[in-house]
C-alpha positions in Angstrom: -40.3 191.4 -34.4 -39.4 194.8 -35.7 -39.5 194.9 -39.7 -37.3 197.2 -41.4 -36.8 198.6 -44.7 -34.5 201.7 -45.7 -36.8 204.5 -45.9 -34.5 207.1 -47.0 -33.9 204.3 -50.2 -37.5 203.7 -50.4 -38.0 207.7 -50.7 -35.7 207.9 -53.2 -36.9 205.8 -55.7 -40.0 206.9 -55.2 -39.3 210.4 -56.3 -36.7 209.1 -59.1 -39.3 207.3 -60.5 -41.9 209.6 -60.5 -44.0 207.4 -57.7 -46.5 209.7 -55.4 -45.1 209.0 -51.6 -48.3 209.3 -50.6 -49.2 206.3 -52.4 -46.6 204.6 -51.9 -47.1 205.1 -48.0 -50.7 204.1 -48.5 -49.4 200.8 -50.2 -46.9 200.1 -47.6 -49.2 200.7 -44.9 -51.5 197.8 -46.9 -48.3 195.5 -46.8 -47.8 196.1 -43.2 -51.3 195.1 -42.3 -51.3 191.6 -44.2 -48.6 190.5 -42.0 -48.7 186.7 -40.8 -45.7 185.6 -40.1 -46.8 182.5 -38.4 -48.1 181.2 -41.7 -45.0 181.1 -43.0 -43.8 178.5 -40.7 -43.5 174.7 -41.9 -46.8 172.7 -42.7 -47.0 169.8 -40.6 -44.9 167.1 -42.0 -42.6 169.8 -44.0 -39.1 169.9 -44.6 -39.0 173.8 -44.9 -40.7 177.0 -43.8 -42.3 179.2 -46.9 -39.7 182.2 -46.1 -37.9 182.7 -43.6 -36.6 187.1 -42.9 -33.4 188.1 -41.8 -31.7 191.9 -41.5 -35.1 193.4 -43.8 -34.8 190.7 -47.0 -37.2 187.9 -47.0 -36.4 184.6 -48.6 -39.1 182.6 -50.0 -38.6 178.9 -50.7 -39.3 177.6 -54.3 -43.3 178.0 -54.8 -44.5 175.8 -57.3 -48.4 175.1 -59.1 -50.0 172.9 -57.3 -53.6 172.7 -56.2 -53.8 173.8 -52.6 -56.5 171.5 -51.7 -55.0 168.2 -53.4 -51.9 169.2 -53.4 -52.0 167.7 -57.6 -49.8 169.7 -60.2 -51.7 172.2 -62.2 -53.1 170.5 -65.6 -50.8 172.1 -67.9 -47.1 174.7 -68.1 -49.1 177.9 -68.1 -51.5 177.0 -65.5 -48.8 175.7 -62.9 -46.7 178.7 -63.6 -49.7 180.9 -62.6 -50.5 179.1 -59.7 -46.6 179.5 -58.5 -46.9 183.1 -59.0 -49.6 183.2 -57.0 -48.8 181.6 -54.1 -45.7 183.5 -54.1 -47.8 186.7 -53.9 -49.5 185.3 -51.1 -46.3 184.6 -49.4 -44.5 187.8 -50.1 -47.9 189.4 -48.2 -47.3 187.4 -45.3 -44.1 188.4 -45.0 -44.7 192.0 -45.2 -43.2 192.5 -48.8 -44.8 192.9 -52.2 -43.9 192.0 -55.9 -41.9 194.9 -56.4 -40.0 194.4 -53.5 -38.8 191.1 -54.7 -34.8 192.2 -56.4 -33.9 188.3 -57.1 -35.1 185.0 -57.9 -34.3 181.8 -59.9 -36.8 180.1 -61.8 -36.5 176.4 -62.5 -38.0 175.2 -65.9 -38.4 171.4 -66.7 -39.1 171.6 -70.1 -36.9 174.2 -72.4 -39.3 173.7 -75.0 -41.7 176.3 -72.9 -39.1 179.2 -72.3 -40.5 181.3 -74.7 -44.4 181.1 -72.1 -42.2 181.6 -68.8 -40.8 184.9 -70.5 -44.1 186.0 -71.2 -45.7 185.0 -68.4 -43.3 186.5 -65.8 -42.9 189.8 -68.3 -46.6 189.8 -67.2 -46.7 189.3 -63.9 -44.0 192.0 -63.0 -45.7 194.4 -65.5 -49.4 193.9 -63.9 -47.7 194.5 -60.6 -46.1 197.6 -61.8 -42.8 196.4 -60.6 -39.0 196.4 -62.5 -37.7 193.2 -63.5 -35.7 191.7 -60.6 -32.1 190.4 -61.2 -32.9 186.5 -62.7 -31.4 183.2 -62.9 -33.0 180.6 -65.3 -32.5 176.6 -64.7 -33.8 175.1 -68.0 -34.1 171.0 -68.3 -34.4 170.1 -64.6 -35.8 167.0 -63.8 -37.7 167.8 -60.6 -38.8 164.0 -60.9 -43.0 164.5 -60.9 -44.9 166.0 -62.8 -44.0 170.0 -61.9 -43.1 172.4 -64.4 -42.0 175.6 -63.1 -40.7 176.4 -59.6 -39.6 179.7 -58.5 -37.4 181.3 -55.6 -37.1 184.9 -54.5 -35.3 187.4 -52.4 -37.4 191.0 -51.8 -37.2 193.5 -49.5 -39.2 194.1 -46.7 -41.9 196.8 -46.1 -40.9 199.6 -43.0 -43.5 198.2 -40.7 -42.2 200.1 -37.7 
C-alpha cells in the first residue's frame, strides 16, 4: 500500500511555523516505521475496523476508556478520557499518522456536567503533543447506554511513507 501525504504542504508548514525539516523528517520517518496496518483490522467478533485510510486521511473509529484486558470502563470521567486518548495515539501510530496530523474529530460527552475536564484535558493532550487544535464537534448529553463517558472520533493525515 503506498501511503501518501503532500510533502510540498508538509514543507510548508514546517517553515511557516518555524518547525526544523530535519526534525520533522526524523519524526516522520518514526511514524513510518510504527506502521501496522493489520492491527487495525476488526477484532474477532467486531462490528468495525479501528481506522480504515483512504486517498492519504485516516479515519479512526470512536475510541473510548476502557481497560484493554477486561474490556471494563475506566473507574471515573478523567480516567476514561485518558485512556481514549491513548488508544487513539496508538491507533493513529498504526496507521502511519500522529496527533498533529489529526485536522478533525467529534467528541461524544455523556455527562455535560464534565465539559469544563474534557476542555482541559484535550487542551492538554494537543499541547503535550505540540500539535494545533484540530477543527471539533462536541456531542454533550449522549446516552451511550453503559457506563462510558467520553468517546472520540478523528480524521488526520497521513505520514509520506513512500
Amino acid at each position: 500500500m503506498r501511503i501518501r501525504f503532500l510533502n510540498s504542504a508538509f514543507l510548508l508548514v514546517g517553515m511557516l511555523s518555524g518547525i526544523n525539516t530535519a526534525n520533522a523528517a526524523a519524526d516522520n520517518a518514526a511514524i513510518c516505521a510504527a506502521i501496522n496496518l493489520a492491527a487495525l483490522e476488526p477484532a474477532p467478533g467486531m462490528m468495525y475496523a479501528s481506522a480504515r485510510i483512504s486517498n492519504g486521511l485516516v479515519f479512526v473509529s470512536g475510541q473510548i476508556g476502557v481497560d484493554t484486558a477486561s474490556s471494563a470502563p475506566a473507574p471515573d470521567f478523567e480516567a476514561q478520557m485518558l485512556e481514549a486518548l491513548s488508544r487513539l495515539e496508538r491507533v493513529l501510530a498504526q496507521a502511519g499518522s500522529s496527533v498533529a496530523q489529526i485536522q478533525r474529530a467529534t467528541v461524544y460527552v455523556a455527562d455535560p456536567a464534565n465539559l469544563a475536564t474534557m476542555n482541559r484535558l484535550y487542551r492538554e493532550f494537543f499541547e503535550r503533543h505540540a500539535a494545533p487544535l484540530p477543527a471539533r464537534s462536541l456531542v454533550p448529553g449522549l446516552n451511550f447506554g453503559n457506563a462510558i463517558a467520553f468517546e472520540i472520533d478523528v480524521i488526520a493525515t497521513q505520514a509520506d511513507c513512500d
